[in-house]
Structures are given as C-alpha cells and as structure tokens.
OpenMM code with the backbone's topology and positions (N, CA, C; nanometers):
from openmm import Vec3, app, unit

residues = "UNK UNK UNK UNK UNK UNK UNK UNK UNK UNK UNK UNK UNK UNK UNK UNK UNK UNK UNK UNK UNK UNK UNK UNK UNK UNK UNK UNK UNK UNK UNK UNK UNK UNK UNK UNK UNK UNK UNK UNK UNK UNK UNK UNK UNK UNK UNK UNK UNK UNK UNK UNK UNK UNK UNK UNK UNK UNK UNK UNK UNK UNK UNK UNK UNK UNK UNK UNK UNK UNK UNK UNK UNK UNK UNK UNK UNK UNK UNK UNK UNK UNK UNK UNK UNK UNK UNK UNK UNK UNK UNK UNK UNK UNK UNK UNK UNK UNK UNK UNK UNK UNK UNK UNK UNK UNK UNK UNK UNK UNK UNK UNK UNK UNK UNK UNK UNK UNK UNK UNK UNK UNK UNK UNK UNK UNK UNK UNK UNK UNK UNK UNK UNK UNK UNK UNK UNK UNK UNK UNK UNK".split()
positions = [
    Vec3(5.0475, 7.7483, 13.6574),
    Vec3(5.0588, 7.7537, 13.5142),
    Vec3(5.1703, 7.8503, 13.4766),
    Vec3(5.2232, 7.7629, 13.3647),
    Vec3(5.3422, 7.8928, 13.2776),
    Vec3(5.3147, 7.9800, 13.2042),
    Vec3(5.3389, 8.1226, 13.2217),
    Vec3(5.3151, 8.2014, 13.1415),
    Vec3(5.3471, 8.1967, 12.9994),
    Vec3(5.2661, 8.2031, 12.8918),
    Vec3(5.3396, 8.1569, 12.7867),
    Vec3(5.2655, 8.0183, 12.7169),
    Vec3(5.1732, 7.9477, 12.7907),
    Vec3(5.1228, 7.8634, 12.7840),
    Vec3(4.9853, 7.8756, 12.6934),
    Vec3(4.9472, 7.7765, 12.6073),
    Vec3(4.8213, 7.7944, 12.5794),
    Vec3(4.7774, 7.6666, 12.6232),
    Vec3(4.6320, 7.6966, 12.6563),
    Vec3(4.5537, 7.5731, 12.7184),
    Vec3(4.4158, 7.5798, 12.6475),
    Vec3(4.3694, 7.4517, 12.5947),
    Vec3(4.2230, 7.4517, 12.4878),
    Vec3(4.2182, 7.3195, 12.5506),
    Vec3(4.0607, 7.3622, 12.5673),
    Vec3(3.9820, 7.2475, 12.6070),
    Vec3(3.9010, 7.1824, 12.4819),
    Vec3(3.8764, 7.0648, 12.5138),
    Vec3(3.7606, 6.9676, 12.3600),
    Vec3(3.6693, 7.0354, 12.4065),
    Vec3(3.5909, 6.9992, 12.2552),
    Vec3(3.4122, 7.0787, 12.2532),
    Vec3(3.3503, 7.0045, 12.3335),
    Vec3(3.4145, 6.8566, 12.3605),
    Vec3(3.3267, 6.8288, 12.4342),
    Vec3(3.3070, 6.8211, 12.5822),
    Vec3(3.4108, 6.9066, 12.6178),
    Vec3(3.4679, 6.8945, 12.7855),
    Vec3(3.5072, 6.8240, 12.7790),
    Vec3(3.5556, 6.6816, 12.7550),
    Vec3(3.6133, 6.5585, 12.7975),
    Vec3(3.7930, 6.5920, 12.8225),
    Vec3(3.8571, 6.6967, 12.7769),
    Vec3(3.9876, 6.7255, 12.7821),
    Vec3(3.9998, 6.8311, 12.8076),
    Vec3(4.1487, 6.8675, 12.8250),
    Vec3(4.2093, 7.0154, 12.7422),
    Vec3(4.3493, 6.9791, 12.7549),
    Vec3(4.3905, 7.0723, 12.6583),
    Vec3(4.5383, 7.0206, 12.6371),
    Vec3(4.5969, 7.1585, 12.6844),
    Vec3(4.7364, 7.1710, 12.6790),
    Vec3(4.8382, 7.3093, 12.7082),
    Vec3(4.9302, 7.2614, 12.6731),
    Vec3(4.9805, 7.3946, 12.5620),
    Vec3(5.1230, 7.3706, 12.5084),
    Vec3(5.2197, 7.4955, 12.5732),
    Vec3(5.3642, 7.4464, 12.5644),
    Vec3(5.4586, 7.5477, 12.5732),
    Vec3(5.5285, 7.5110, 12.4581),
    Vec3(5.5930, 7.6200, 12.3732),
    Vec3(5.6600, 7.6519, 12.3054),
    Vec3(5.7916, 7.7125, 12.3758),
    Vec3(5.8956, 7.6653, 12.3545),
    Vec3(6.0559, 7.7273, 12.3927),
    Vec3(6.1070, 7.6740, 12.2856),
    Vec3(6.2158, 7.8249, 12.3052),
    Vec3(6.3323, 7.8239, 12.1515),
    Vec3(6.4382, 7.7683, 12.2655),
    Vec3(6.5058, 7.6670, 12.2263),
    Vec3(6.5980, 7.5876, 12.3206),
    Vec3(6.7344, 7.6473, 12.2734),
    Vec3(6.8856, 7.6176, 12.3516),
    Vec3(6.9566, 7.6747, 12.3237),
    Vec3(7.0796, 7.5214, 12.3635),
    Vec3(7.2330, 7.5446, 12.3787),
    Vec3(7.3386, 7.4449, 12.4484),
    Vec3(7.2463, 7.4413, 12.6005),
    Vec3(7.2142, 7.5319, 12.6629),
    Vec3(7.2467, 7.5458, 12.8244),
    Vec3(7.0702, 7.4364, 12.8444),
    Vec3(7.0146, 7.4467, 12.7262),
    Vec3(6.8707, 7.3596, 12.8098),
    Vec3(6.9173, 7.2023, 12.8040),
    Vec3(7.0078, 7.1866, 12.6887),
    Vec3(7.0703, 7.0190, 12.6902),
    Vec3(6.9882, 6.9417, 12.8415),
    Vec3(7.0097, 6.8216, 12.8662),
    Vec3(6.9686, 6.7832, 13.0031),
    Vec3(6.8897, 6.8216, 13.0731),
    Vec3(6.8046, 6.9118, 13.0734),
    Vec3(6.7092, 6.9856, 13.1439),
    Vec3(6.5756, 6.8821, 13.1275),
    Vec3(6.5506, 6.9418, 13.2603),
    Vec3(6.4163, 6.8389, 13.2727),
    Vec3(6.2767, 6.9372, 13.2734),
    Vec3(6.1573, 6.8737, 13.1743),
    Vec3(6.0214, 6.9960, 13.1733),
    Vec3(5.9160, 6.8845, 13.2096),
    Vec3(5.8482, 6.9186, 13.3259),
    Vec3(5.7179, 6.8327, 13.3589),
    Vec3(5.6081, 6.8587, 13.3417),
    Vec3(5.4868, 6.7991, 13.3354),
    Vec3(5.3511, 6.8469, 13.3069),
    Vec3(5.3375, 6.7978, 13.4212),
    Vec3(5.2395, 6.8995, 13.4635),
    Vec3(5.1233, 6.8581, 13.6218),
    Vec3(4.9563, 6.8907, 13.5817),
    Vec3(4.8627, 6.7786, 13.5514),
    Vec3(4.7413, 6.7954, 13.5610),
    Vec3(4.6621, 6.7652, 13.6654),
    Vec3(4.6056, 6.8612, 13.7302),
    Vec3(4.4913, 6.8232, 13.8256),
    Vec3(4.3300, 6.9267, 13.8050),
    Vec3(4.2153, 6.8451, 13.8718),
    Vec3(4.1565, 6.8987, 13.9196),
    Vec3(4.0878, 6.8528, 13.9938),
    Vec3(3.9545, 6.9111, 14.0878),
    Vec3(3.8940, 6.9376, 14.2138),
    Vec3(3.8595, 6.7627, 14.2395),
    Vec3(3.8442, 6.6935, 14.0786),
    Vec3(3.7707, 6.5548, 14.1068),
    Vec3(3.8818, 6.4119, 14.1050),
    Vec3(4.0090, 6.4577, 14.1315),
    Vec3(4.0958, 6.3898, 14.1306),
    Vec3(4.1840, 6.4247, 14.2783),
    Vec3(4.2052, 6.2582, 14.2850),
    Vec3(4.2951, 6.2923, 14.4536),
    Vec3(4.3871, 6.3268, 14.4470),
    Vec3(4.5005, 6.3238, 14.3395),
    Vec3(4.6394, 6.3529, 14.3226),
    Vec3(4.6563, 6.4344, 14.1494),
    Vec3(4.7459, 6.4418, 14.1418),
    Vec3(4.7735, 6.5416, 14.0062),
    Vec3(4.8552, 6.4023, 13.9528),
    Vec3(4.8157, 6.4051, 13.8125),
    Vec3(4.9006, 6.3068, 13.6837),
    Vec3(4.9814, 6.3978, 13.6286),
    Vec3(5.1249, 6.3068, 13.6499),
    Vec3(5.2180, 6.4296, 13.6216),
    Vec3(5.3150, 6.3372, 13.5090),
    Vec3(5.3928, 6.4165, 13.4222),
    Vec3(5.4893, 6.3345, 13.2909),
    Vec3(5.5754, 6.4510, 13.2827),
    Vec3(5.7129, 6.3712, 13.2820),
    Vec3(5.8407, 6.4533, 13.2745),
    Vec3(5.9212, 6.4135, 13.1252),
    Vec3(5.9894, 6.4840, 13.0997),
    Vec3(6.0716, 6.5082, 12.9793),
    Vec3(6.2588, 6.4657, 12.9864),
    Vec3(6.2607, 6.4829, 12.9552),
    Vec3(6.4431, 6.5028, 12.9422),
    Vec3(6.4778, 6.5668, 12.8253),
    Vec3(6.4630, 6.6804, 12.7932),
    Vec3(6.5398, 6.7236, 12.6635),
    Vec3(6.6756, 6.6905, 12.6213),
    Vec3(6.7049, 6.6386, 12.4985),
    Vec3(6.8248, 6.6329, 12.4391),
    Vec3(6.8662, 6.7087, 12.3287),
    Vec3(6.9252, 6.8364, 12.3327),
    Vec3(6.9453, 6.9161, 12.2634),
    Vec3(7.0667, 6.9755, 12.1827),
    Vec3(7.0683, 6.9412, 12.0328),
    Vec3(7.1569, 6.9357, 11.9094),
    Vec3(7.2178, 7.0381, 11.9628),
    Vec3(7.3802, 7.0625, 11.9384),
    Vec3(7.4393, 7.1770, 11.9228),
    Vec3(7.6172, 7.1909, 11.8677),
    Vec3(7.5943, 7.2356, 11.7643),
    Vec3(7.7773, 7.2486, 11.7210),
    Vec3(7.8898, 7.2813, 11.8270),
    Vec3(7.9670, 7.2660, 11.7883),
    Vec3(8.0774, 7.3154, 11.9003),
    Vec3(8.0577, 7.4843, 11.8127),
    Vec3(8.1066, 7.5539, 11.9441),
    Vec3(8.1260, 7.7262, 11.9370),
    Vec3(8.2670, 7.7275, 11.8747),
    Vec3(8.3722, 7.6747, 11.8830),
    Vec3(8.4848, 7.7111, 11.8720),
    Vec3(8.5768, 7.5766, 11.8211),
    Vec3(8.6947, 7.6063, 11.7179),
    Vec3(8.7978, 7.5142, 11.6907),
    Vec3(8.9279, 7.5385, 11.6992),
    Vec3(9.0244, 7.4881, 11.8207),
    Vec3(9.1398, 7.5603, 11.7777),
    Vec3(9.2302, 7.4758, 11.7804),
    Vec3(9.3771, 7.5485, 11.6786),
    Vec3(9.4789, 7.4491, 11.6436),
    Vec3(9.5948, 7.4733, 11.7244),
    Vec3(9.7205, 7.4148, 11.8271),
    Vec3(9.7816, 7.4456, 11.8646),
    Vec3(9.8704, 7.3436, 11.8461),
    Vec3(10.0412, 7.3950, 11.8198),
    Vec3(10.1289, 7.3294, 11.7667),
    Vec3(10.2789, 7.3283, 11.8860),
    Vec3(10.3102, 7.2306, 11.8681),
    Vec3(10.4439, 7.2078, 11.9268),
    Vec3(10.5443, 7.1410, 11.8448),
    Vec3(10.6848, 7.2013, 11.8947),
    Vec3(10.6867, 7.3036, 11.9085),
    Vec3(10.6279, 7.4526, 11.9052),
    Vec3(10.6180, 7.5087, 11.9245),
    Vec3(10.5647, 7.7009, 11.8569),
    Vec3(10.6160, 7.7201, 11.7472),
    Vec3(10.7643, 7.6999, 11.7350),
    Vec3(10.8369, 7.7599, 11.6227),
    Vec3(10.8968, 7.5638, 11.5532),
    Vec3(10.8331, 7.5306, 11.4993),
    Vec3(10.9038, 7.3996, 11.4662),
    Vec3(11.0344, 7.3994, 11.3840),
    Vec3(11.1326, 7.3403, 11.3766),
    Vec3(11.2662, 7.3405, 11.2832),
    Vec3(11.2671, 7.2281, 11.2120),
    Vec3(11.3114, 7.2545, 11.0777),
    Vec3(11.3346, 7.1598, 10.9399),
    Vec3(11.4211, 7.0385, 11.0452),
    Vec3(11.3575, 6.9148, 11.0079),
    Vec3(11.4199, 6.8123, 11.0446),
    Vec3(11.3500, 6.7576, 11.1250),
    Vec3(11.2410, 6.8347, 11.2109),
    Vec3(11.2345, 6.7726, 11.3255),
    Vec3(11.0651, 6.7323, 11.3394),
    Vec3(11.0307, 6.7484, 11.4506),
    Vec3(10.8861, 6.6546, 11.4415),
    Vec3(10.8147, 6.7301, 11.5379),
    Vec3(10.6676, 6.7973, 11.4405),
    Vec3(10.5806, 6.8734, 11.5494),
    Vec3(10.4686, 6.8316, 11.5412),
    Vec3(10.3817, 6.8198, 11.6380),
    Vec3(10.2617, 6.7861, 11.7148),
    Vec3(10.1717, 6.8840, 11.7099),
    Vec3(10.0487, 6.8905, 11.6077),
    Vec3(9.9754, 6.9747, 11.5879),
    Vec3(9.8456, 6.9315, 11.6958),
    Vec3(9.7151, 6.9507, 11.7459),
    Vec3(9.6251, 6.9434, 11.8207),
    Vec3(9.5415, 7.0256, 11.8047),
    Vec3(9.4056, 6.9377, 11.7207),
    Vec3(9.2747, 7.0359, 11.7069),
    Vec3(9.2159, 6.9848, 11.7988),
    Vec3(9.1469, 7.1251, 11.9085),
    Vec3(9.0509, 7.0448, 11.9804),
    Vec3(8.9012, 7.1610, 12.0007),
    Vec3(8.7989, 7.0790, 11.9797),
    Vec3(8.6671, 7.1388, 11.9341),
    Vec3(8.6164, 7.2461, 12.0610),
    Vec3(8.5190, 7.3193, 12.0557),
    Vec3(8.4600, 7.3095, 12.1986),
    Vec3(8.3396, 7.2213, 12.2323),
    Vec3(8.2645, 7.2599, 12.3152),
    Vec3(8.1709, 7.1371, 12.3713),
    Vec3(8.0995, 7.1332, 12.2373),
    Vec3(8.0199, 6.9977, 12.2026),
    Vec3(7.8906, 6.9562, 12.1046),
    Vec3(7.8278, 6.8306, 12.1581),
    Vec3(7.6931, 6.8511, 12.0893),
    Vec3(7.6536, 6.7109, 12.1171),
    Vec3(7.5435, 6.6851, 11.9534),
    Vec3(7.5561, 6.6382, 11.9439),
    Vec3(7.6350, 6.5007, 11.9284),
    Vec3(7.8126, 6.5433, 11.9157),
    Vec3(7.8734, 6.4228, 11.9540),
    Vec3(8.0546, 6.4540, 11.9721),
    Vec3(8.1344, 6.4582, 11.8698),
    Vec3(8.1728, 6.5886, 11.8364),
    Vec3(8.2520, 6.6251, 11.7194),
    Vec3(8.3508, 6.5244, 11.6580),
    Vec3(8.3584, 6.5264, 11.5077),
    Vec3(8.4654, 6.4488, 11.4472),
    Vec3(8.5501, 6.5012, 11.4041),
    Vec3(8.6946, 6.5465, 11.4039),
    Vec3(8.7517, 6.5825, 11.3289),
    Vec3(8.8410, 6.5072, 11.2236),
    Vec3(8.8817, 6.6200, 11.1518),
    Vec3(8.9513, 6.5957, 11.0229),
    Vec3(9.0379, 6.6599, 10.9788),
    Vec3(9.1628, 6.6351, 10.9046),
    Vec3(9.2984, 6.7201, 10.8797),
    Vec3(9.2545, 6.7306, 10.7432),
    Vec3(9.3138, 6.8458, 10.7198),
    Vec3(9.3716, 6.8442, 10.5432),
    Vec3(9.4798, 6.9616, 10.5535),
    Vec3(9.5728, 6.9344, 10.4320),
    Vec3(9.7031, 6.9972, 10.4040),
    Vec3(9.6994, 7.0095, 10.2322),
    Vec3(9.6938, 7.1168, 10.2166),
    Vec3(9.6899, 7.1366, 10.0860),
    Vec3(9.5570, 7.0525, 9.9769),
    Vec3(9.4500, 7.0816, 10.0505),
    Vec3(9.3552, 6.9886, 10.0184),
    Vec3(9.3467, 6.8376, 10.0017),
    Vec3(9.4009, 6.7776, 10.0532),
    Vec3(9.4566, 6.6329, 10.1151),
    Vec3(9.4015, 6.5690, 10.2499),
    Vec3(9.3587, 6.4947, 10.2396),
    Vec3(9.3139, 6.4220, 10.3641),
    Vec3(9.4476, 6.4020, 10.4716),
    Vec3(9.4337, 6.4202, 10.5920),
    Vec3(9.5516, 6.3389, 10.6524),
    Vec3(9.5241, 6.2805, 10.7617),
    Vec3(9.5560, 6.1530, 10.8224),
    Vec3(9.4923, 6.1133, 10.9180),
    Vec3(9.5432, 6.1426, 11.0448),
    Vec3(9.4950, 6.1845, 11.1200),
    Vec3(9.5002, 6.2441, 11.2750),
    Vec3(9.5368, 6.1286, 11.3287),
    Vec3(9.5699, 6.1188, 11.4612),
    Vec3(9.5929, 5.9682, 11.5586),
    Vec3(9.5378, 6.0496, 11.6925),
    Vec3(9.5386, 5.9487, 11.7710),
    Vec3(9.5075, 5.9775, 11.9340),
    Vec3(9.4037, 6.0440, 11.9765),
    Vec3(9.2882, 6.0233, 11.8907),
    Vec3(9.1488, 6.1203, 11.9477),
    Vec3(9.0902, 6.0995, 12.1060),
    Vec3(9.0842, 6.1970, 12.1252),
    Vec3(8.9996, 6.1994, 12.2746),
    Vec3(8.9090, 6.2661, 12.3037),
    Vec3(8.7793, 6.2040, 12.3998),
    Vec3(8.6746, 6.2731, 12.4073),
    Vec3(8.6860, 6.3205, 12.5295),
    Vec3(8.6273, 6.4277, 12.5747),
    Vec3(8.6365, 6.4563, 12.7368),
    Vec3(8.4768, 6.5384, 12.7430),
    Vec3(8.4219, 6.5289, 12.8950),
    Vec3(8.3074, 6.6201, 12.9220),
    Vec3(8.2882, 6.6919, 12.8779),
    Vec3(8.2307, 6.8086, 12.8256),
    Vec3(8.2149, 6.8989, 12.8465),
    Vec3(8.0975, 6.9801, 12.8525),
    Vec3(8.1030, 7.1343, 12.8474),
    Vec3(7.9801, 7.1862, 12.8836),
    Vec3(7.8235, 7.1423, 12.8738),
    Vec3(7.7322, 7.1788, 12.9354),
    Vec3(7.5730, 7.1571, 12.9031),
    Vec3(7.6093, 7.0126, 12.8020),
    Vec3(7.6077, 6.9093, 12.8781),
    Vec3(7.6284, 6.7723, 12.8595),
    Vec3(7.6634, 6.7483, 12.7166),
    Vec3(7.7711, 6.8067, 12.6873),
    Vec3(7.8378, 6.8061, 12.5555),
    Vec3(7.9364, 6.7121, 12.5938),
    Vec3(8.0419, 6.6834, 12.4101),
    Vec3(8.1479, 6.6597, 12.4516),
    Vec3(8.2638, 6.7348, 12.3894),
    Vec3(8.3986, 6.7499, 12.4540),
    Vec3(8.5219, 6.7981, 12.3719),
    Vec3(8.6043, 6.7042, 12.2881),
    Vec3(8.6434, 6.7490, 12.1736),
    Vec3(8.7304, 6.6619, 12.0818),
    Vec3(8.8057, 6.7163, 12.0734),
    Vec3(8.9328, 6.5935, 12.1311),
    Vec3(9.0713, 6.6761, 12.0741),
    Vec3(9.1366, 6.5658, 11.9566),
    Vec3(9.2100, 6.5862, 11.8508),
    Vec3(9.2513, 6.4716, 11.7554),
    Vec3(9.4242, 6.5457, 11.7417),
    Vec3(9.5254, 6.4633, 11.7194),
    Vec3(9.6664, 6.4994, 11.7287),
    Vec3(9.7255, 6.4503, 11.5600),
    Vec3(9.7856, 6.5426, 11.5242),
    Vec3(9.8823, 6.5173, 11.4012),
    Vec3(10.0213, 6.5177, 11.3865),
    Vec3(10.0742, 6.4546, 11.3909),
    Vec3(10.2164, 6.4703, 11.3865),
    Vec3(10.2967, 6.4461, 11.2498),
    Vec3(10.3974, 6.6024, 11.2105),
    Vec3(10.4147, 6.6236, 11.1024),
    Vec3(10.5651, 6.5993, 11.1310),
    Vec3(10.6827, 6.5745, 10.9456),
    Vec3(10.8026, 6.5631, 10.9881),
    Vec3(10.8243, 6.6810, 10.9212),
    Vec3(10.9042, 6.7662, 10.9500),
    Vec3(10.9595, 6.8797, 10.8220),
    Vec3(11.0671, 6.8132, 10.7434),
    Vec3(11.0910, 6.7962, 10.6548),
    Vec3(11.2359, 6.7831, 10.6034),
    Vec3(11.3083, 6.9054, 10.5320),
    Vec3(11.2540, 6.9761, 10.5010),
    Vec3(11.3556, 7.1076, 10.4752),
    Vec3(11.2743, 7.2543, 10.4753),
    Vec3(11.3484, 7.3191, 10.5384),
    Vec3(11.3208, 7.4227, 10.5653),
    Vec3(11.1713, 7.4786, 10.4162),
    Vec3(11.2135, 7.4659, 10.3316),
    Vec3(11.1156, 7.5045, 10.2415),
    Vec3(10.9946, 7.4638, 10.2435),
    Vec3(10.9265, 7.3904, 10.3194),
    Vec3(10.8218, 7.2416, 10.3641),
    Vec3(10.7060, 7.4323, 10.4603),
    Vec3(10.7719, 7.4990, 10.5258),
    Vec3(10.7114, 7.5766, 10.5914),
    Vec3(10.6593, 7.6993, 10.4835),
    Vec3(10.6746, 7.7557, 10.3919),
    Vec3(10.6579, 7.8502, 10.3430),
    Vec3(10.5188, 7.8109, 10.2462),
    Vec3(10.4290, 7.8942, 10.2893),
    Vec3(10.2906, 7.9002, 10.2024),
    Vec3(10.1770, 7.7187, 10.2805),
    Vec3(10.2385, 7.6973, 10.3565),
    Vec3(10.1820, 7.5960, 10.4191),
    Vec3(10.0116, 7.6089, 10.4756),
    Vec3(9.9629, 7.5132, 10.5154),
    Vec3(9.8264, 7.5580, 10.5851),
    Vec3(9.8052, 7.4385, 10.5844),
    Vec3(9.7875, 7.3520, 10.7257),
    Vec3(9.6852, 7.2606, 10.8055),
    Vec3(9.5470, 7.2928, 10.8479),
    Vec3(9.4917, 7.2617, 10.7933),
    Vec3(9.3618, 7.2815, 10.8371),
    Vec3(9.2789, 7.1754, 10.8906),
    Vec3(9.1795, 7.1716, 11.0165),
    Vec3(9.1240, 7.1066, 11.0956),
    Vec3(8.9576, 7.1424, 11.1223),
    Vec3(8.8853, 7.0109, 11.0771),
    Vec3(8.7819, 7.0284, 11.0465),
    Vec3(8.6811, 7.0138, 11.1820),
    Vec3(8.5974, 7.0209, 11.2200),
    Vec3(8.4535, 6.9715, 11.3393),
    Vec3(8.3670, 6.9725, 11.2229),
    Vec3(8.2963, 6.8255, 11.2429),
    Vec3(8.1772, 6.7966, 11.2147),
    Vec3(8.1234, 6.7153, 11.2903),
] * unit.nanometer
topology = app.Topology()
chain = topology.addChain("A")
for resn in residues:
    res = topology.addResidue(resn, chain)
    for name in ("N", "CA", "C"):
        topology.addAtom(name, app.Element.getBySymbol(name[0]), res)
C-alpha cells in the first residue's frame, strides 16, 4: 500500500475502496498508476492500470530573427517557437495589433510527451523608417 492512501470498507463488508490523491505536474504526462487488489480468498490479485494524460502550457516563447540586424530593403525571417505543451501549441503573429499570418509551422517532440511549435514570418522592410517603434509579437495558445 501507498502511503497517502485512504482505504474504506462498505458497512457491509462486501467492499472497500482506496483512493490516492496526486497534484500532477508536465513530468507525470504518460505515466502509468495501477491498482492491485488481493486477498487470502483469491488466487491471484485483480489489477487495473491507468495512463495519465496530463494538460500543460508551454513554459516558454521565444522570438528569433534573421538576419540579427535586418536592412531596409531586404527580407527577414522571424521564428516563434513554443516550449513543450500538450495539447500542441498554436501560434499567432500580430504587428501593431494586426493579425499576420505565419507560414511553415512545425511540430516536433518534445518534453514529458509534449509537443514544440515553431511557426515562421517573413517580413519585407522597405525603408529604413518601417524599424523604429516596431513590435512583432507572437502568441502560444
């Protein structure tokens, strides 16, 4: 038995039940929890297993741009990519409170049976003034 466990039997003997309570976290995702019942008047133990599937945001969002330093005229490649979640993150652009649509999303593994999202934007500058007071912003949901 698990510590932590409560176990109540019916008034009428005919049962008893046992619960565990756990505060789950990313790392229990996939984890497997079994019940084992036996006693003295049974030849084998009746046993039932679980699979937890467990909700979790991504921890982290980050934006990285190419060029580093982009120049008026030319064409840079922005890339939000989430950290692990499950269910698998969506992202979303906005520029000056504007929707913009991302291209080339990709999902990849990741941690405690999550997944990573990366989504790509590609911007044109046309004049130097296009950079000043700017802000892309990239959403996970």
């Amino acid at each position: 038995m698990i510590s932590g466990t409560t176990t109540v039997k019916g008034a009428d003997g005919d049962f008893s039940k046992s619960e565990l309570e756990v505060v789950v976290n990313r790392t229990d995702n996939g984890k497997l929890y079994r019940c084992e019942a036996k006693n003295p008047a049974m030849a084998s133990a009746k046993v039932a297993s679980r699979r937890l599937r467990v909700r979790f945001r991504p921890d982290r969002v980050a934006i990285s741009v190419e060029p580093s330093a982009p120049a008026a005229g030319k064409r840079a490649v922005l890339r939000c990519r989430s950290g692990s979640s499950n269910p698998t993150a969506r992202i979303s652009w906005r520029y000056k409170g504007e929707r913009l649509a991302g291209t080339d999303e990709r999902v990849e593994q990741g941690n405690n049976g999550g997944n990573i999202t990366t989504n790509i934007l590609e911007v044109w500058w046309r004049k130097l003034s296009q950079f000043r007071d700017c802000c892309f912003c990239c959403y996970c949901c």
